[in-house]
DRENDO-1510 file (C-alpha; in Angstrom, 1 decimal, always signed):
<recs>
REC; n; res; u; v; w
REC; 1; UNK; +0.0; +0.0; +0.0 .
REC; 2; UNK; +1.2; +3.6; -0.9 .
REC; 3; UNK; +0.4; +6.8; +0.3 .
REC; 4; UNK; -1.8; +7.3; -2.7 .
REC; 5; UNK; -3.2; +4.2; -3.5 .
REC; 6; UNK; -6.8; +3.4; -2.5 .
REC; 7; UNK; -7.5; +1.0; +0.5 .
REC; 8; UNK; -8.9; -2.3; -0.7 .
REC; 9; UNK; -12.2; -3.1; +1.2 .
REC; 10; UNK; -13.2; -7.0; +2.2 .
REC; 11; UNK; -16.9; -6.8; +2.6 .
REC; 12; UNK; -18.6; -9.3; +5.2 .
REC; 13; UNK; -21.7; -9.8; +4.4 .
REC; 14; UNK; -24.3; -8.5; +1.7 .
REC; 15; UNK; -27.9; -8.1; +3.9 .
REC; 16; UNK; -29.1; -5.0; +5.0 .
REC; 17; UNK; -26.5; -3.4; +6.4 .
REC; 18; UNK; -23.9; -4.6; +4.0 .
REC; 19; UNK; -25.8; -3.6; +0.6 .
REC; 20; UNK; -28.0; -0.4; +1.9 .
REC; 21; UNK; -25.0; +1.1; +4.2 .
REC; 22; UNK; -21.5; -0.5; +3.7 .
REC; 23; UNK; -20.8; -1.0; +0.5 .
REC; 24; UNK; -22.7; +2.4; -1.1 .
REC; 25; UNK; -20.6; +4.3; +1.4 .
REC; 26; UNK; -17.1; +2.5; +0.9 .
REC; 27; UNK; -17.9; +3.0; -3.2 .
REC; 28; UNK; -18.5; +6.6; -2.7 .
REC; 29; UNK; -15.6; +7.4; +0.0 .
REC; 30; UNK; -12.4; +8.7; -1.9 .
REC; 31; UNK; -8.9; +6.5; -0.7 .
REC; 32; UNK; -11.3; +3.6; -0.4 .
REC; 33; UNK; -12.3; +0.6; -3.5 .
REC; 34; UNK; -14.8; -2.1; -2.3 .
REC; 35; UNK; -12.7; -5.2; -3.4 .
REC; 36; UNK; -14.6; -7.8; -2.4 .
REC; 37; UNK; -17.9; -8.7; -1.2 .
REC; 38; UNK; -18.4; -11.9; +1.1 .
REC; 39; UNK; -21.8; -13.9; +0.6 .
REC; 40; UNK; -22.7; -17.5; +0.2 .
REC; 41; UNK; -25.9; -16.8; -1.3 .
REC; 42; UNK; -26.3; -16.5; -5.0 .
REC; 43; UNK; -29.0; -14.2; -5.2 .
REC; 44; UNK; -26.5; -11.6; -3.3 .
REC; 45; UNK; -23.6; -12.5; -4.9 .
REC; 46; UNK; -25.7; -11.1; -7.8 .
REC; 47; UNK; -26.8; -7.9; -6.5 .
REC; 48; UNK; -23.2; -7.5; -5.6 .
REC; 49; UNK; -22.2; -7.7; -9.1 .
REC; 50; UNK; -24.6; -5.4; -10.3 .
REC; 51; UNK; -24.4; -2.9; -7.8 .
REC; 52; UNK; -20.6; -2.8; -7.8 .
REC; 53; UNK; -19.4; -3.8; -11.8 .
REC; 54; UNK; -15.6; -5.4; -11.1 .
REC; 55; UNK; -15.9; -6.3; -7.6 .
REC; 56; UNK; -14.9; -10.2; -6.4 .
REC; 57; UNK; -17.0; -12.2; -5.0 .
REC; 58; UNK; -16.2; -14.5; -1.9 .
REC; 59; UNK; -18.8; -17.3; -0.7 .
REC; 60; UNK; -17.2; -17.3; +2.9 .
REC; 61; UNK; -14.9; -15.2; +5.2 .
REC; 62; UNK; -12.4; -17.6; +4.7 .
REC; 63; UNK; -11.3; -17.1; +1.4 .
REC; 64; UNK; -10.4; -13.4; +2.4 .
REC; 65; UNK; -8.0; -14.1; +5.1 .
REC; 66; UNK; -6.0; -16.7; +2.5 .
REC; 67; UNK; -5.7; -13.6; +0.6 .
REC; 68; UNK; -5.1; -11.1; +3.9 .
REC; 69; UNK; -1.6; -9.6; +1.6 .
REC; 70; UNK; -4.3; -8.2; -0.9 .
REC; 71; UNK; -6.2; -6.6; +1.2 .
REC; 72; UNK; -6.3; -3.6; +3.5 .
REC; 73; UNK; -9.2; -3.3; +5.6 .
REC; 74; UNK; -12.0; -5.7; +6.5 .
REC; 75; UNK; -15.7; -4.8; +7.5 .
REC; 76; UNK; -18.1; -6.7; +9.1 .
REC; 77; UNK; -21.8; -6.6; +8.5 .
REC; 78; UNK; -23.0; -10.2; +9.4 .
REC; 79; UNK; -25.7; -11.2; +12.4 .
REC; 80; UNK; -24.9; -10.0; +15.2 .
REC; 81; UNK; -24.1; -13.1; +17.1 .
REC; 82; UNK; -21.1; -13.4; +14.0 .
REC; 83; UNK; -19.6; -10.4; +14.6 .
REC; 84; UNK; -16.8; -11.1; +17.4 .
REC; 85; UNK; -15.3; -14.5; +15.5 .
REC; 86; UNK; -15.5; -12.8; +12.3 .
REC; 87; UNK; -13.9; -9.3; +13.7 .
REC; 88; UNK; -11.5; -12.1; +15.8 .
REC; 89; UNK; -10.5; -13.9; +12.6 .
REC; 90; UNK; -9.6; -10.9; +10.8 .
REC; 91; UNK; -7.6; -9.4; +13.4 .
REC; 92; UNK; -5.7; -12.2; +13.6 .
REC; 93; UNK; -4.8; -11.7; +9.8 .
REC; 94; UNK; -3.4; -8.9; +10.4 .
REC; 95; UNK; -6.1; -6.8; +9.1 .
REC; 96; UNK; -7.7; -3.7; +11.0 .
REC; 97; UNK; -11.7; -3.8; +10.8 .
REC; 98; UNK; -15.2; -2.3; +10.6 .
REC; 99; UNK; -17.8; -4.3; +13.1 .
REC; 100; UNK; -21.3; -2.9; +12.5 .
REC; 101; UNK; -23.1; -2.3; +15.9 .
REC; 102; UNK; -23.5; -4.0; +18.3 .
REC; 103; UNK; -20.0; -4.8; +18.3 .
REC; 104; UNK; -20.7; -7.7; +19.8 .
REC; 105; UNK; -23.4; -9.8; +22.9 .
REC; 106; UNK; -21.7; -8.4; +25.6 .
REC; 107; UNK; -18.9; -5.4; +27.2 .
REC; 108; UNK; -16.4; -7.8; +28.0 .
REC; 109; UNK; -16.6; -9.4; +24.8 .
REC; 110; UNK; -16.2; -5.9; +23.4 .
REC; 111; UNK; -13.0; -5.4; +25.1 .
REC; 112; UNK; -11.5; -8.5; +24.5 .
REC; 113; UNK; -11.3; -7.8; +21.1 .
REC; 114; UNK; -10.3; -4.1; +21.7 .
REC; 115; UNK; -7.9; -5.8; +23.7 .
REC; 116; UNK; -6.4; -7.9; +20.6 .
REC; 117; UNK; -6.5; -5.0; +18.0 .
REC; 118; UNK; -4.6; -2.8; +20.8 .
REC; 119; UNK; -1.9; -6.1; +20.5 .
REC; 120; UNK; -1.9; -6.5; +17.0 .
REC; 121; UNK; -1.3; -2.8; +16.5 .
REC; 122; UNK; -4.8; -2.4; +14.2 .
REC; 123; UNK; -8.1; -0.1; +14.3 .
REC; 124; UNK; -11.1; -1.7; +15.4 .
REC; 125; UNK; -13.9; +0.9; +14.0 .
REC; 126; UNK; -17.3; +0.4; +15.3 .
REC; 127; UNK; -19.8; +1.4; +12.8 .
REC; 128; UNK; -22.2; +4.1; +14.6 .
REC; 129; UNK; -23.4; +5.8; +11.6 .
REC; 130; UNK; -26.2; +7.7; +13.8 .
REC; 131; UNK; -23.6; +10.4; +15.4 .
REC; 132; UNK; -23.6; +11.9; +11.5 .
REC; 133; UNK; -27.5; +11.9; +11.5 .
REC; 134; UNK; -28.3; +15.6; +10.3 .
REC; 135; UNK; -30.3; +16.0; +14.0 .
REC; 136; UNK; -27.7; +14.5; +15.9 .
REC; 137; UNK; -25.3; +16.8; +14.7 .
REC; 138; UNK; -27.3; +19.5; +14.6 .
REC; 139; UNK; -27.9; +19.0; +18.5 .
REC; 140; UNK; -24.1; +18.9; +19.0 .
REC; 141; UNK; -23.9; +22.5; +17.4 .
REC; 142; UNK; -26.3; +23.9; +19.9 .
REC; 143; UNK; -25.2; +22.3; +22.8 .
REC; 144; UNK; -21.3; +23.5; +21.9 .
REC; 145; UNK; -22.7; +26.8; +21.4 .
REC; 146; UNK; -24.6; +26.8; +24.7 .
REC; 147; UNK; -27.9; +27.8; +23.3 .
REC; 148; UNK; -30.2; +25.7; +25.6 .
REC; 149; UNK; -28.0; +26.6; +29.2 .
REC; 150; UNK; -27.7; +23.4; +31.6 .
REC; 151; UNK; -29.4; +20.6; +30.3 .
REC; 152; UNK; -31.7; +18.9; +32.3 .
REC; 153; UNK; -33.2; +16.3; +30.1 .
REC; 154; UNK; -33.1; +14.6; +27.0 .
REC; 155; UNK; -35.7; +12.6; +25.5 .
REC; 156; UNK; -34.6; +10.5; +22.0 .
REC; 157; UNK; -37.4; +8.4; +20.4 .
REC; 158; UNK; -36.2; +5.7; +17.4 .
REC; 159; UNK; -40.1; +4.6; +17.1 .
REC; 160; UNK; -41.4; +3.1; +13.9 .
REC; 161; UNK; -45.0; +1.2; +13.2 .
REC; 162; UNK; -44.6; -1.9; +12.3 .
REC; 163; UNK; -47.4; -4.0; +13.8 .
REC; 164; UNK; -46.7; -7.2; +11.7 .
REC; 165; UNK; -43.7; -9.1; +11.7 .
REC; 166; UNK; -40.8; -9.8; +9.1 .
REC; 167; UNK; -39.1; -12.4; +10.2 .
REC; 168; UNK; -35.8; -13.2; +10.3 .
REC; 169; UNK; -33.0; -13.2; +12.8 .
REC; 170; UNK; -33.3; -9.6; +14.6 .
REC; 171; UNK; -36.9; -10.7; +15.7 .
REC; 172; UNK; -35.7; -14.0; +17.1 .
REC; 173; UNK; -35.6; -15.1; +20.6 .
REC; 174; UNK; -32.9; -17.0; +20.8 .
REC; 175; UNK; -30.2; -15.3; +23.3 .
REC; 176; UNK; -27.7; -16.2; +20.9 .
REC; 177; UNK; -29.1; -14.5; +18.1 .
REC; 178; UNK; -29.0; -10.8; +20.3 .
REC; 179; UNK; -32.1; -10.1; +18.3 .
REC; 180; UNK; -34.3; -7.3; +19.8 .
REC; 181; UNK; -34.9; -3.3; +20.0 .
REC; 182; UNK; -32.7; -3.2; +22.9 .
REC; 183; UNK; -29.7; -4.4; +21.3 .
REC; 184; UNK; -30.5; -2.4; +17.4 .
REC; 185; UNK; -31.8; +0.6; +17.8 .
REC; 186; UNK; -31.2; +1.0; +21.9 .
REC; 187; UNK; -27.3; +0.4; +20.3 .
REC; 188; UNK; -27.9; +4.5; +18.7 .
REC; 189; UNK; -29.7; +5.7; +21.0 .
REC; 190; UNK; -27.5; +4.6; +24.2 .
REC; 191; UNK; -24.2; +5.7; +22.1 .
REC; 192; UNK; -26.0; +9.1; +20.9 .
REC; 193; UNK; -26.6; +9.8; +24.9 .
REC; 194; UNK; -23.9; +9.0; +26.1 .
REC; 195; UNK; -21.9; +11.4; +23.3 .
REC; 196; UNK; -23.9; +14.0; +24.3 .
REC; 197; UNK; -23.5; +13.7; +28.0 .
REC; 198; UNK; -21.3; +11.5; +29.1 .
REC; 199; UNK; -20.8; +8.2; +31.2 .
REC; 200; UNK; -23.6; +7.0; +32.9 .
REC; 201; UNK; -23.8; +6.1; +36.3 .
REC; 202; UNK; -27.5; +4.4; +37.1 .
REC; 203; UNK; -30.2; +2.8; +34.5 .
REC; 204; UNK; -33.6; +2.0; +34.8 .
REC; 205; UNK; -35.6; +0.4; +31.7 .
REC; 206; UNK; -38.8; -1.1; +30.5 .
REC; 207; UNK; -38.8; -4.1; +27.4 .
REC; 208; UNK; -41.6; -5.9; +25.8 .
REC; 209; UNK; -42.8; -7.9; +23.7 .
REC; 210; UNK; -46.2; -6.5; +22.3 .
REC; 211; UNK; -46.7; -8.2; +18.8 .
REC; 212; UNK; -48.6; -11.8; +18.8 .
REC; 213; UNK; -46.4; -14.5; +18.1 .
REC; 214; UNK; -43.0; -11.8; +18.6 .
REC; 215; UNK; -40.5; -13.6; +20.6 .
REC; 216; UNK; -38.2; -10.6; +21.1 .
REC; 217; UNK; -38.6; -7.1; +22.5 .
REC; 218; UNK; -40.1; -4.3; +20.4 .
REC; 219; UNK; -40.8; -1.6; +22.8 .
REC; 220; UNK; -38.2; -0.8; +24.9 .
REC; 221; UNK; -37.8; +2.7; +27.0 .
REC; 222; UNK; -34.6; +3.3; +28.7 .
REC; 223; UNK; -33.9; +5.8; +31.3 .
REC; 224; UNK; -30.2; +6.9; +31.9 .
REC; 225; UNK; -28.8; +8.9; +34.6 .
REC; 226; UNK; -25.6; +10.3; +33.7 .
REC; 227; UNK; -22.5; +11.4; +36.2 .
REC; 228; UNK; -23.3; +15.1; +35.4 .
REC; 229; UNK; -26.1; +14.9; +36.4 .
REC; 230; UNK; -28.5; +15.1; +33.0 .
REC; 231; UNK; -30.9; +12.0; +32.4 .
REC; 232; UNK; -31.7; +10.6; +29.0 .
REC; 233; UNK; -34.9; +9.0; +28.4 .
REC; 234; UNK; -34.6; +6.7; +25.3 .
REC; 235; UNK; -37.5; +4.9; +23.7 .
REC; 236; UNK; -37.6; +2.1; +20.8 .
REC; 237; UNK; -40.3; +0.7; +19.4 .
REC; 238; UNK; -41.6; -1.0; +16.3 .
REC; 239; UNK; -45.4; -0.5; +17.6 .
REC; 240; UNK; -45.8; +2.9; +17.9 .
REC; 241; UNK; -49.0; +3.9; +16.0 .
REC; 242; UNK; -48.4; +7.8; +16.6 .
REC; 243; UNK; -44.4; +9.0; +16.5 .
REC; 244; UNK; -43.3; +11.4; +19.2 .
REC; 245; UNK; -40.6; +13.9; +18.5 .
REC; 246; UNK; -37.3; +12.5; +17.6 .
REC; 247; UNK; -35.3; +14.8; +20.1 .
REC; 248; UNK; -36.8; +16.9; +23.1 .
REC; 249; UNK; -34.1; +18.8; +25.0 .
REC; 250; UNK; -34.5; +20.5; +28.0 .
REC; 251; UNK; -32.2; +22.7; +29.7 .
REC; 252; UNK; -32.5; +25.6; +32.1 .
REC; 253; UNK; -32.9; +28.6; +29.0 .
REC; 254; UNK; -34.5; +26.9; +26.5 .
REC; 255; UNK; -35.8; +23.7; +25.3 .
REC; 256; UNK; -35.3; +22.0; +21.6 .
REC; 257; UNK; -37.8; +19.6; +19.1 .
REC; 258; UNK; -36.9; +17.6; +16.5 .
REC; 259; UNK; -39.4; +16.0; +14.5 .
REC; 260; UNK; -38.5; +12.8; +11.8 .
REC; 261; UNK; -35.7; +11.3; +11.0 .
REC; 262; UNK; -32.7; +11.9; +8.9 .
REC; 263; UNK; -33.1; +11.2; +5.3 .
REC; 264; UNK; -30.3; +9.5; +4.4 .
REC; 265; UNK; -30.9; +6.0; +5.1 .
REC; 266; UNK; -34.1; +6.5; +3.1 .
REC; 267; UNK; -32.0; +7.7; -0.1 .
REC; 268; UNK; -29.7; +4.8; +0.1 .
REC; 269; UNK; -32.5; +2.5; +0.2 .
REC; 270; UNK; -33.5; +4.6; -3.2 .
REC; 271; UNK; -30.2; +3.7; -4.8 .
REC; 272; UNK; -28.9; +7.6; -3.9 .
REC; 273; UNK; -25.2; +7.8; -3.5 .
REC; 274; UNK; -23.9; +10.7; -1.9 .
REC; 275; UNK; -21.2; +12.3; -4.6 .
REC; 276; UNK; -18.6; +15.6; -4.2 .
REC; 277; UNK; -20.7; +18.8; -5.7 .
REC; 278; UNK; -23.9; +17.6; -5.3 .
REC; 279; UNK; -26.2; +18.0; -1.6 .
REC; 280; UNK; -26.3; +15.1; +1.0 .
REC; 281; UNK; -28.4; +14.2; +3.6 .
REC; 282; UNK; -30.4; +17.8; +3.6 .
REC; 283; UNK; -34.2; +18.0; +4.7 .
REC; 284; UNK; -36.6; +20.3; +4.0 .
REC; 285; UNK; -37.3; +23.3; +6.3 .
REC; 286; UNK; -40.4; +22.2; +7.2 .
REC; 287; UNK; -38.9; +19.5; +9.1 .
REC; 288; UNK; -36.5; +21.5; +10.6 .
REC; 289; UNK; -36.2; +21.9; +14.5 .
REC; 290; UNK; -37.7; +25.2; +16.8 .
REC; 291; UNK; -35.9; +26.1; +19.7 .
REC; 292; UNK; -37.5; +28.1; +22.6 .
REC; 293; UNK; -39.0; +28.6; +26.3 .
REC; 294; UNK; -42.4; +28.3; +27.0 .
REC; 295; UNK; -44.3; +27.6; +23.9 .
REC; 296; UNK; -45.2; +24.4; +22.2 .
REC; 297; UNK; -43.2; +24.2; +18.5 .
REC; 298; UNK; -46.7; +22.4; +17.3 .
REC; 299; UNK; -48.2; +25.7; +17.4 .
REC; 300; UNK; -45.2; +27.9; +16.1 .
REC; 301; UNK; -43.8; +28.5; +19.1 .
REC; 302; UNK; -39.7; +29.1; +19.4 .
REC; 303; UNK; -37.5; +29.5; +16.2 .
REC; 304; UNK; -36.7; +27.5; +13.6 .
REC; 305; UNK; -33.1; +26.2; +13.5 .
REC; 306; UNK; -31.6; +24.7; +10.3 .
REC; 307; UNK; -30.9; +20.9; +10.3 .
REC; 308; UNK; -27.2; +20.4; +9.7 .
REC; 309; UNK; -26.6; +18.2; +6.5 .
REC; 310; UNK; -26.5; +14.2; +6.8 .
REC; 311; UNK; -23.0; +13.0; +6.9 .
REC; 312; UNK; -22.6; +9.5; +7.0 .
REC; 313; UNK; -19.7; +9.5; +4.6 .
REC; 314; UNK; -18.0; +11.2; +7.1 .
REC; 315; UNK; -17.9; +7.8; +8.9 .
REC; 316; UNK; -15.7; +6.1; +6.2 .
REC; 317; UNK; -13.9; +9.1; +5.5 .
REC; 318; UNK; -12.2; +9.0; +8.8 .
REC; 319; UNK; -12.0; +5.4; +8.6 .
REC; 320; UNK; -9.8; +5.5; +6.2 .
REC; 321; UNK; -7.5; +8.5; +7.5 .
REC; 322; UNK; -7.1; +6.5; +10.8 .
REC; 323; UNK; -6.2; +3.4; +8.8 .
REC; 324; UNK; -3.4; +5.8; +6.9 .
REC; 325; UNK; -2.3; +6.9; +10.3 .
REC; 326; UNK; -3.3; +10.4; +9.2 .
REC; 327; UNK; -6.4; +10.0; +12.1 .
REC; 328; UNK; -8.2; +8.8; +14.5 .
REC; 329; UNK; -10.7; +6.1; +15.0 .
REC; 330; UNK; -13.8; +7.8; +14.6 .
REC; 331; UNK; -15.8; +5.4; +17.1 .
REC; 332; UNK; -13.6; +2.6; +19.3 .
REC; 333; UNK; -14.2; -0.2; +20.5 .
REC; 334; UNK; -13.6; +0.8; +24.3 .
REC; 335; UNK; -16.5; +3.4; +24.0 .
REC; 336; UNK; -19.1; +0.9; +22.2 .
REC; 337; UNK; -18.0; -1.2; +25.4 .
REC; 338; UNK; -19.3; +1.7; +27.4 .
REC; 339; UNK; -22.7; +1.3; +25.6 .
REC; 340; UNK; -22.7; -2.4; +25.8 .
REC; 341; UNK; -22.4; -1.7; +29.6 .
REC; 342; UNK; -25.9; +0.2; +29.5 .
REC; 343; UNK; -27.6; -2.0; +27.2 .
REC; 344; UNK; -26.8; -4.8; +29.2 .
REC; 345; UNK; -27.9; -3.3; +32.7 .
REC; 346; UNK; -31.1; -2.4; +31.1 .
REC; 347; UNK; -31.8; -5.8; +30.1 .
REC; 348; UNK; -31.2; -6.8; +33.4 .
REC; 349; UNK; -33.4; -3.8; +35.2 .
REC; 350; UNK; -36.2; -4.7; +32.7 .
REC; 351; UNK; -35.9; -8.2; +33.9 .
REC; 352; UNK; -35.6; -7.8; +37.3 .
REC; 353; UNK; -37.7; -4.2; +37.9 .
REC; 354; UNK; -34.8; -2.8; +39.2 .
REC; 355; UNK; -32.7; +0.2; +38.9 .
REC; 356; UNK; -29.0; -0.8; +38.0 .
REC; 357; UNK; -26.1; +1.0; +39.4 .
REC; 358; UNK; -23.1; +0.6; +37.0 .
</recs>
């Protein structure tokens, strides 16, 4: 590898996360060249060829590390319950990696394999693509400039309506599968809070299963109490027939409300590729946020404050600095650990109806 040459990409994995997120976002990120896509079934292998004209195609993981030499960065978008031997495997190659959230079932798996790419001298990159959602970082503005005072609260809501199921492994049961709300979208909202605001320090939640014949949570709330003081209240929930407001922040000047969610997953589910010159992950005004004191934004109260653009090629971008040594890791393992450490004491205060002191 030279200083100029692009990074070659090993692709884990062609579902959801792999064709919709990963491999649009490698093609489109400049330094980086997906190389090859890793799928044993033939339909994908396919859509892989289609959607990426030149790419190889691997039927197992395998296959890449007999080839490790060729290759300069792996990422990882398999079930989750695949996601630490597959991350382990290529580590031990020699390669540095991309693990899609959850990094893995548990914290102390997380830092076991932070732990080996600290050894081996490689980045471990957790995929968090929700820190470069136009609100999220739109929040972060305000917050650095101060514009709601202390904050007191902070509500986040990932809710959707889906009352019928779809199958598949995130809906399953099985412990081993770490299927669930609380583990996919609780693993963006915990990180997002604990960004914003720091370690936390007690956790309280509430997970159930609400669909007939569901066999893993699908409404989940989550309430965080962080060391400074602020609490988070986090909801998830695939059976909520009216959506809330994405973001509600209160602080001791003023309050902010965000309303729907970013855009950009949406246009890469369209096919949209974000490309240099041409606008990314921007909403309409009419979506936009209103900050104020006192009034409800429903009826015009506060001001209007522009969403910051999108940004998940920022992700990648940084990616591949760090993997230069030009860098840093834009999200480590250590803090996904961190959120692993929530998630996990949530599902044990839901279990138990207990608050959890971490």
């Amino acid at each position: 590898m030279t200083a100029t040459a692009p990074l070659r990409v090993g692709l884990v994995g062609y579902g959801l996360a792999g064709s919709v997120f990963h491999a649009p976002l490698i093609a489109a990120t400049e330094g980086l060249v997906l190389d090859t896509v890793t799928t044993g079934n033939p339909e994908r292998q396919a859509q892989a060829r289609a959607a990426h004209p030149g790419v190889r195609v691997a039927d197992s993981p395998e296959e890449l590390w007999s080839r490790a030499d060729e290759l300069d960065l792996v990422v990882v978008a398999t079930p989750n319950k695949t996601h630490v031997p597959i991350a382990t495997a290529a580590l031990t190659a020699g390669l540095p990696v991309v693990v899609d959230k959850p990094v893995a079932g548990t914290a102390a798996e997380a830092r076991e394999l932070a732990a080996l790419a600290e050894e081996r001298g490689l980045l471990l990159s957790v995929f968090q693509n929700r820190r470069w959602d136009n609100d999220f970082l739109t929040l972060r503005r305000l917050l650095a400039e101060g514009a709601l005072g202390d904050v007191q609260r902070f509500e986040s809501r990932f809710e959707r309506w889906r009352p019928q199921l779809k199958g598949g492994w995130r809906e399953s049961g099985a412990p081993e599968e770490i299927g669930g709300l609380l583990f996919d979208l609780g693993s963006h909202v915990v990180d997002q809070a604990l960004v914003l605001f720091g370690p936390a320090v007690r956790v309280y939640a509430e997970s159930d299963v609400r669909r007939p014949a569901a066999e893993a949570d699908d409404d989940t709330f989550i309430a965080i109490t962080h060391a400074n003081g602020v609490r988070s209240h986090l909801y998830v929930s695939a059976t909520t027939a009216q959506l809330g407001p994405r973001f509600r922040v209160l602080g001791s000047s003023a309050g902010f409300v965000k309303y729907g969610l970013d855009p950009q997953e949406a246009d890469l589910r369209e096919g949209l590729l974000p490309e240099p010159g041409t606008p990314w992950g921007v909403e309409p005004e009419s979506l936009w946020g209103r900050l104020g004191a006192g009034e409800s934004p429903l009826t015009g109260g506060g001001v209007p404050v522009e969403s910051a653009p999108g940004d998940y090629p920022a992700y990648y971008a940084a990616v591949a600095a760090a993997v230069r040594g030009t860098g840093t890791n834009p999200v480590t393992a250590h803090e996904a650990a961190a959120a692993l450490d929530v998630l996990e004491a949530a599902r044990r205060s839901a279990r138990e109806g207990t608050t959890v002191t971490l």
